[in-house]
Each structure stands twice: as structure tokens, then as C-alpha cells.
N, C-alpha and C positions, 0 to 999 in steps of 0.2 A: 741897845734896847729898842724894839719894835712893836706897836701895834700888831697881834697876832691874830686878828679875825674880824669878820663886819665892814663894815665900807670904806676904813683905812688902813685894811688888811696891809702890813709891809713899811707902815710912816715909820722913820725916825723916829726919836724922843731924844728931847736935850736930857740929860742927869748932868747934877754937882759929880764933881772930885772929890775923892776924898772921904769919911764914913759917916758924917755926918746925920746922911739921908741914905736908906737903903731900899734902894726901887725893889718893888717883886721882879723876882726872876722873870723873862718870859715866858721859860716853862710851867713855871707856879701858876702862870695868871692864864697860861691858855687852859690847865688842869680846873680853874677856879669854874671858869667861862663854860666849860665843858659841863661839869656838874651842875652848875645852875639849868644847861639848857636841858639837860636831858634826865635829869633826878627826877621830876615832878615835884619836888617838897615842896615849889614855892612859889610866887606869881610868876607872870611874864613878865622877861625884860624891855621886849618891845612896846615901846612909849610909855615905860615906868620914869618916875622920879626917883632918881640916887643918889645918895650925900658918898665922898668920898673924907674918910679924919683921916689927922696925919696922913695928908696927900703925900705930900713932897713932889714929885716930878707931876703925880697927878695919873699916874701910869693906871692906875684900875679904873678912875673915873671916867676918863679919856674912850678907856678899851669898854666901859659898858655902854656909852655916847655910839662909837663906833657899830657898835652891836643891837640898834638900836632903842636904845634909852631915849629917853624924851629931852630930859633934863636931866643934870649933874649940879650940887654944891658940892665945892670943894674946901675943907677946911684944915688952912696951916698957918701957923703962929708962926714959922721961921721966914725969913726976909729973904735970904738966898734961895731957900726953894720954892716961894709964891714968886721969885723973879723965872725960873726957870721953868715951874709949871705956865706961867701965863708967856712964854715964850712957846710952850708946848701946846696951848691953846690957841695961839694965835698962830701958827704952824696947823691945825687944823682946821681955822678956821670955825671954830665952835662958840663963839662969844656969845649968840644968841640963846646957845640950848648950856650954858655954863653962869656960874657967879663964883668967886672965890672970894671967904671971910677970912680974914686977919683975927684967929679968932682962938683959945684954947677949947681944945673938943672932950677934957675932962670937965669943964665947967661953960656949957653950951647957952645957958636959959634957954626961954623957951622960945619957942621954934617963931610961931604966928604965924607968916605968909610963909614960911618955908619950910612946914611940917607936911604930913603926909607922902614921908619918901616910902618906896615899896622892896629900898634894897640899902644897904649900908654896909659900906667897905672898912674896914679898920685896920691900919698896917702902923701899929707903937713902936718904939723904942724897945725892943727886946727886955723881959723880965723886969719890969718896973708897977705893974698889974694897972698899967694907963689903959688899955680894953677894958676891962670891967669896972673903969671910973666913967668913959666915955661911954658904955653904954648905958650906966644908973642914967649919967646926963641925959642921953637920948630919949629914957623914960621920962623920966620931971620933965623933962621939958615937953613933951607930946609932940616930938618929932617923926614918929613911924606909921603907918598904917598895921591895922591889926593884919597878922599874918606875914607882917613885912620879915625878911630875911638879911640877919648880918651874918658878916665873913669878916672872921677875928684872926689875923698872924699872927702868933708868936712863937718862942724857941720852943724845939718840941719835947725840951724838957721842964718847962713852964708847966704849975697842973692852974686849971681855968677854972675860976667858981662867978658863974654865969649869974646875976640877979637873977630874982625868982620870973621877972616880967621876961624872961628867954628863957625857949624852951632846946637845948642842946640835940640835934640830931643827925649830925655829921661829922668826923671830924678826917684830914687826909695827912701823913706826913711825906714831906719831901729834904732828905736832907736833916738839916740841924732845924726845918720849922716846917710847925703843925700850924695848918689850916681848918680852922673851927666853923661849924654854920650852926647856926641857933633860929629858930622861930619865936616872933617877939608876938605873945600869947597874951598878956595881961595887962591894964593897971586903971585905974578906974577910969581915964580919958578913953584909952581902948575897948576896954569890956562897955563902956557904957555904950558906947558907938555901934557895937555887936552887937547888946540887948536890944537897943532901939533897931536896930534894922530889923532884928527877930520878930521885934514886934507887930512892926509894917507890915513886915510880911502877911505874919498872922491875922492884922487885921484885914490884906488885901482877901 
């Protein structure tokens, strides 16, 4: 498993043994990286803030650091794979533009200092419908910027019932998993933030 693009084009990555933790394919994640860059749907990655749930190796977080990203959280509850992502962070050299939480990303609270990311990676446990828990979380908590875009794996025969606060406009299969993108549209932290800007504007 390697970095496939951006200024660590070609690094290693430690991954666990075993099924535990299942890193995205490379091919997956150069497919993911591709469509962000060239879809238009969604902000820029360069100097965006990214939360990366259900890291495990850390492999999507890493590769949008890589590719320009400002900042990465990285959020995983298992021991063995926050041993092995911060062996992977520190193998890049990224402590400064990274933090990892010991943390469940179905039940996130709220964000504070560490809300307004403009991208969120989500890679569950196959068929358990932990996506669409961690992303309500995302919402209650006021973790995203309005417009901000997540990218949801799961088996591609999983069907995905997206909260209302994402708006679904993508989706890719590779294999036994679909790759979902959504645009995070609503919720009153967001929409208020929208209105108020509209406003500004209006009154500028």
C-alpha cells in the first residue's frame, strides 16, 4: 500500500495483518482523488481541512495531506490501528498538519476547534450502516463547512440512506464497494452561516 499522488507520491504505508482494518485499495483512493480533482462538485483540496473516521492506517487522510490538504483529523477508536496510522504519520513526517482522536465517529459531539473541515473521508466496517451514524454525528456536532464534501465506502451492495443535511451526487463502484459522495447542504449551524453571509453580502 502506497501514497498514489501529491508530494508523497510512491511512500510506503504500514497496514495491520489480518481483516481487522481494511485499508482502501490504492486503486480506489487514486479513482477517489481523481474525482475530487477534476469533478468540480466540490471545494479545493489544496489547503482545505479534512477529518479522516474509521482511519485505520490513515491511508485517505495521509493521501489528501499529500495532495495538498492543510490539515487532517484523523479519527479511530481501535488501538492497533492508531499504533500503526501514527507510525504512518510519523513515516511522513506530518505531525504538524495532523492530530488523531481516540474517539468513536458515530458519536463525535461537537466539533469546537475542530469543526469546519471542507472534506470527510468515511471508510466503516462494511454493512453495519456506521456511515450514516457518523455522518448525523458530523451534522449535531457542526463539524463541516457548508458545501463541504464526504466520501462514504461501503459494500456495493449496501443501499445508503444519506440524512437529509447531504445532498447525494455521486456514486462509483469498484469491485464488491461503492464509493458515495454527498454534499453536506443543511442544518441550521450551516444554513445560518449561508444566510448570514447572503446577508453581508447584500448589505455590502
Amino acid at each position: 500500500m502506497r501514497i498514489v499522488g501529491g508530494s508523497f507520491r510512491g511512500a510506503a504505508l504500514h497496514a495491520p495483518k489480518g481483516s481487522a482494518t481494511r485499508p482502501t485499495s490504492d486503486r480506489v483512493r487514486e479513482s477517489i482523488f481523481n474525482i475530487l480533482s477534476h469533478s468540480g462538485f466540490g471545494p479545493e483540496l489544496e489547503g482545505a481541512r479534512v477529518l479522516d473516521l474509521f482511519s485505520g492506517t490513515g491511508a485517505l487522510g495521509l493521501e489528501a495531506l499529500s495532495r495538498g490538504a492543510r490539515f487532517c483529523l484523523f479519527v479511530e477508536k481501535n488501538a492497533v490501528a492508531r499504533g500503526i496510522l501514527q507510525q504512518n504519520i510519523e513515516q511522513l513526517g506530518v505531525h504538524g498538519h495532523s492530530k488523531v482522536f481516540r474517539r468513536d465517529a458515530t458519536a463525535l459531539g461537537h466539533a469546537g476547534r475542530n469543526g469546519d473541515a471542507a472534506f470527510v473521508f468515511l471508510d466503516p466496517p462494511y454493512g453495519q450502516g456506521l456511515g450514516e451514524k457518523a455522518l448525523r454525528a458530523l451534522d449535531e456536532g457542526q463539524w463541516l463547512l457548508p458545501g463541504a464534501i464526504a466520501v462514504l465506502e461501503e459494500r456495493a451492495s449496501s443501499k445508503i440512506s444519506f440524512p437529509t443535511s447531504f445532498e447525494p451526487i455521486d456514486q462509483r463502484k469498484y469491485g464488491d464497494t461503492c464509493v458515495h459522495f454527498a454534499r453536506y447542504v443543511d442544518n441550521s449551524y450551516g444554513g445560518a452561516r449561508e444566510r448570514e453571509t447572503k446577508t453581508e453580502r447584500r448589505g455590502a
